[in-house]
C-alpha positions as CSV (number, residue, x, y, z in Angstrom):
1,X,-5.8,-4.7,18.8
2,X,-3.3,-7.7,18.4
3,X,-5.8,-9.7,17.4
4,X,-7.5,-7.6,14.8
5,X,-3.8,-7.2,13.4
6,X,-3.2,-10.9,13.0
7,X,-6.5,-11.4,11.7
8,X,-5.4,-8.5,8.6
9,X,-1.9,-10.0,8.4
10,X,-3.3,-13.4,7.9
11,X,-6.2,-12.5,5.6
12,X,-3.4,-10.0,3.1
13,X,-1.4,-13.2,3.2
14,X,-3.9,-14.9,1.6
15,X,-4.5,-12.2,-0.5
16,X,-1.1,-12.5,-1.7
17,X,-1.3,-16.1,-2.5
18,X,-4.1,-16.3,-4.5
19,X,-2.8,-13.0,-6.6
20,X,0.6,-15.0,-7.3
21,X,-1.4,-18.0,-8.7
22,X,-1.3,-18.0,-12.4
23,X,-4.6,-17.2,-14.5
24,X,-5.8,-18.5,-17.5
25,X,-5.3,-16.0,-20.5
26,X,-8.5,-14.2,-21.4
27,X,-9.8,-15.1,-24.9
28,X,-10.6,-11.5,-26.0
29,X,-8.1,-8.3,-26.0
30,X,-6.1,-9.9,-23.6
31,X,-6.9,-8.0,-20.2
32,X,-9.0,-10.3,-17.6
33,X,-10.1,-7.0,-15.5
34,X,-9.8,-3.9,-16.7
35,X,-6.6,-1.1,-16.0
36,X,-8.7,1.6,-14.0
37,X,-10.7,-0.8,-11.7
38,X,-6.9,-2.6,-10.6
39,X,-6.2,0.6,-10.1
40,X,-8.7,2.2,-8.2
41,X,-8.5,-1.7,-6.0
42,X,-4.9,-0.7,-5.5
43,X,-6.2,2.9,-4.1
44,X,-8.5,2.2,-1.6
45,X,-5.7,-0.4,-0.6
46,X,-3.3,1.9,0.4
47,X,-5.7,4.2,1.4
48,X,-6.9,1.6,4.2
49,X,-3.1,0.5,4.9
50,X,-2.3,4.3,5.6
51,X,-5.6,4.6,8.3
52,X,-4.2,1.8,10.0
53,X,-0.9,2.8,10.4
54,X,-2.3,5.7,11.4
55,X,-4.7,4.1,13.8
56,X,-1.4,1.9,15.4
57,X,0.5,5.0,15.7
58,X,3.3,3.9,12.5
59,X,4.5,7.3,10.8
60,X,4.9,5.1,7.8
């Protein structure tokens, strides 16, 4: 279980670096990826955060 933690720490980490790069500015209406699907990414994000906590025994 340690392992498979460090392993998800390590890989949001990443995660996390590559998001705070900056991005060229789209050419069009100024949105790279559209609203909904960033959201629905940010969803099924937390949704997965919340099953592991869940899964390690972490009430929040």
């Amino acid at each position: 279980m340690g392992q498979a933690l460090a392993r998800l720490e390590a890989a949001v980490e990443r995660l996390a670096i590559i998001a705070a790069r900056p991005r060229p500015m789209p050419a069009s209406n100024g949105e790279s990826v559209p609203r909904a699907q960033v959201q629905a990414i940010a969803d099924r994000l937390d949704e997965t955060i919340a099953r592991l906590r869940a899964a390690l025994g972490e009430d929040s």
